[in-house]
N, C-alpha and C positions, 0 to 999 in steps of 0.2 A: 548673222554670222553662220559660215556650214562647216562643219567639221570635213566633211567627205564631201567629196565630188558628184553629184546627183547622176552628174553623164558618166562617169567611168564605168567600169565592167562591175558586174554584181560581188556587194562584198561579203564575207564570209558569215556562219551565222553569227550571230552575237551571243557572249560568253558572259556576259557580266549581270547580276540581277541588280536594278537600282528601285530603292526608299525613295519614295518624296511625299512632302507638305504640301497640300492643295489650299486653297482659300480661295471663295468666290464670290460675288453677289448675282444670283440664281434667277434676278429681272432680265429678261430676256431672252433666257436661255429656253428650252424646250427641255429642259430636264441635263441629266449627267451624262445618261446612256447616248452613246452613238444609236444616229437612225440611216433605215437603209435611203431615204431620199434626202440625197444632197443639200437641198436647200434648206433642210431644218436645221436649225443651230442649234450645237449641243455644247456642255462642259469638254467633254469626251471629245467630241470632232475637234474643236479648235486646240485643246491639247496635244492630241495625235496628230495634225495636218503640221503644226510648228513644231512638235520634237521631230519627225519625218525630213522636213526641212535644215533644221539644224546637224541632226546624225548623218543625214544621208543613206538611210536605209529604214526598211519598216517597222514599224512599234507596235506591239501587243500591249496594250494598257488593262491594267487588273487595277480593281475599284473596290475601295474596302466597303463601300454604301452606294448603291443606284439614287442619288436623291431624285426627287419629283420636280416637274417646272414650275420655277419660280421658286424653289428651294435654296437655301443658302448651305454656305460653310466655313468652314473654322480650321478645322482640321482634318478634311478630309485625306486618306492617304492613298497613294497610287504607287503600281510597282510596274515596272520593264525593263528587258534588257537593252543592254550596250557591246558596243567591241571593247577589247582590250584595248586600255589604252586611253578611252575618253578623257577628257579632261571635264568631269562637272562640275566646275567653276563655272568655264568658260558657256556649260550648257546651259547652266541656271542661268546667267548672266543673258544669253538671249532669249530664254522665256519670257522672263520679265520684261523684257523690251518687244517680245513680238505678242505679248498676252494682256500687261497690264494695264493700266488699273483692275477692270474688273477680276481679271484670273491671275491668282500670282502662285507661282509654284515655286516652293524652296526646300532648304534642307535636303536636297540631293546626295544620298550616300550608298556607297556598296554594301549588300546583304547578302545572306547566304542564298545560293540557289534556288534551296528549297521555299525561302521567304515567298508569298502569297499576299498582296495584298487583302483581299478578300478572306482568303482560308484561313490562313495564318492570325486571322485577328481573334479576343479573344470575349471582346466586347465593343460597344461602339456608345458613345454620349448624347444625346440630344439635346436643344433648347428649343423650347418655345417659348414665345415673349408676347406678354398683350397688354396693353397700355388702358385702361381700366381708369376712364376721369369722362368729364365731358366735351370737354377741350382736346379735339386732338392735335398732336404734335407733326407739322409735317416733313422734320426730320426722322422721325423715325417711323414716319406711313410706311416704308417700303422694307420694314424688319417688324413688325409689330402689328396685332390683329387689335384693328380700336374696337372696343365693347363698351359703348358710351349707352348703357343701364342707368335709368334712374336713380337707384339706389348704389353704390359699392357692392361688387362682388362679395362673399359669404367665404373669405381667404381659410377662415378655420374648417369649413366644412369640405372645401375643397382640398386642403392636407389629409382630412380624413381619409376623402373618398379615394386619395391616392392608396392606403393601405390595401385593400381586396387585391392590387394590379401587381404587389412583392412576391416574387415566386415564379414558378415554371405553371403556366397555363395554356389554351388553347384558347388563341389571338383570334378565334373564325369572326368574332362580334366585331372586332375594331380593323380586319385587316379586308383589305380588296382580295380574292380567290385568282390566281393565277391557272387554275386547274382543277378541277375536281378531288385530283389526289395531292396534292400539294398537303403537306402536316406544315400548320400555322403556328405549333407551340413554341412558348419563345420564355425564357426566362429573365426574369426583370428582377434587379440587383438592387436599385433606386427610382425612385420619384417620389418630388417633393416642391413645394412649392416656392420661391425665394422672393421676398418684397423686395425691391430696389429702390422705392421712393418715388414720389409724384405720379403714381400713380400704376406705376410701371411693375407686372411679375413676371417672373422666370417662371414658367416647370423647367426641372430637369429631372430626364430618365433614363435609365443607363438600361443594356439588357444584351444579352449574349449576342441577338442578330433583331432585327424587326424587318416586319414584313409589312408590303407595301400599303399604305395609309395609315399605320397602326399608331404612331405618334400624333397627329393628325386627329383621329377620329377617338383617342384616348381626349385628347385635348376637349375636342368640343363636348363629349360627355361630363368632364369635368368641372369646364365652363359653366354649362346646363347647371351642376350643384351648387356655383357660387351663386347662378341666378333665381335659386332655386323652385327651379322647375325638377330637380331629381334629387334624390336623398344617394347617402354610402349603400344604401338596402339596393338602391336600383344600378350602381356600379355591380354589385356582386351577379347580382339576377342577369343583366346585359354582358359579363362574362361568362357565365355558366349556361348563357342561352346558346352561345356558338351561333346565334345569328344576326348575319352582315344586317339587316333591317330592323332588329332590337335596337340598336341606336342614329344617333342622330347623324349629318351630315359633317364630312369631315372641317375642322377647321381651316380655314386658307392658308395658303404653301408659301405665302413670304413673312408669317411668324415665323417660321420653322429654321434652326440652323445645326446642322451635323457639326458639334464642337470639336470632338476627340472621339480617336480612336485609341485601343489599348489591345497591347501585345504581350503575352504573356508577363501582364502587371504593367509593362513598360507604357508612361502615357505618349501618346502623337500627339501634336496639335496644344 
């Protein structure tokens, strides 16, 4: 369904800033970010190619999280505008028809102007999930990192070694460098470990912004403590080193799911 006329004459700028709820499963995609060559499929491209479609005019899409390929989501949020006028009902209603299952975008609402996906946010949630038995489950191969260890993971020791990471530090150990001057420091609110049974644990880490790998390559540091190959001593040392090669390799990107975002307190997602 199109709102506007694709062929008619160019329509005015658009006046309206719109909220939405992302959800996605991150298999197949090439990541969130739009790329400059066409044929790669992204979150971002098949989002912006169908609201384009549906408005009738061009979308700037603001991204509260760039996830990684094969990354998932929960809650990711996205903001653009619209004309006066829209009807997002009617808009939501063909996303979901020209997106779903994999990509479902809802919760479409007007926000102030100045609202930012991205800027505006005030924190952002992570999960990771890994499935810790010997038997793995192949419903959840494509959400879950199987670590099928002789022994069970060391659950207590890996709470611990979550404590060194509470606080404002300097992410250089866990995070990919985008640039040389890029500042890494990222403050982190929560992480913690959660059992869910048969095998299955959560992290979850909360933290003002993270920068690229950093949940990820938090993760398989951690991991390393349940298996133990590293103690809480070598979490603290692998932060304070500030370097990318002081740890190990990141965990793979379809544990990984951006839950919720939060906007001044408010939760998304």
């Amino acid at each position: 369904m199109t709102l506007f006329d694709e062929e008619a004459q160019p329509v005015p700028t658009p006046s309206r800033r719109v909220r939405a709820l992302v959800a996605y499963d991150g298999s197949g995609f090439s990541g969130f970010a739009a790329q400059l060559q066409p044929e790669v499929r992204t979150v971002a491209g098949e989002i912006t190619a169908s609201l384009r479609k549906v408005l009738g005019h061009p979308v700037d899409l603001a991204v509260a999280g760039r996830t990684d390929k094969g990354v998932h989501a929960r809650g990711q949020v996205v903001s653009f505008d619209v004309l006066d006028g829209t009807d997002l009902g009617v808009v939501e209603k063909s996303l979901l028809k020209m997106l779903g299952p994999r990509i479902v975008v809802s919760s479409l609402e007007l926000a102030p102007p100045e609202f930012h996906a991205r800027f505006s946010a005030t924190s952002r949630l992570y999960r990771y999930t890994v499935l810790n038995r010997a038997v793995p489950d192949p419903f959840l191969a494509p959400t879950a990192w199987w670590v099928a260890d002789p022994l069970p993971l060391d659950l207590a020791g890996m709470r611990a070694a979550c404590d060194p990471l509470i606080g404002e530090h300097d992410f250089s150990a866990f995070c990919r460098r985008p640039d040389a001057d890029a500042d890494l420091t990222r403050r982190v609110t929560d992480a913690r470990w959660e059992e869910a049974g048969d095998g299955v644990l959560h992290l979850w880490i909360q933290a003002n912004a993270f920068c690229h790998q950093m949940v990820r390559s938090v993760t398989a540091v951690l991991v390393d403590v349940g298996r133990g190959r590293r103690n809480v001593a070598d979490v603290t040392r692998i932060l304070r080193s500030r370097d990318r090669a002081a740890g190990p390799s990141p965990a793979p990107p379809h544990g990984l799911c951006l839950w919720e975002v939060r906007y001044d307190g408010v939760r998304r997602g």
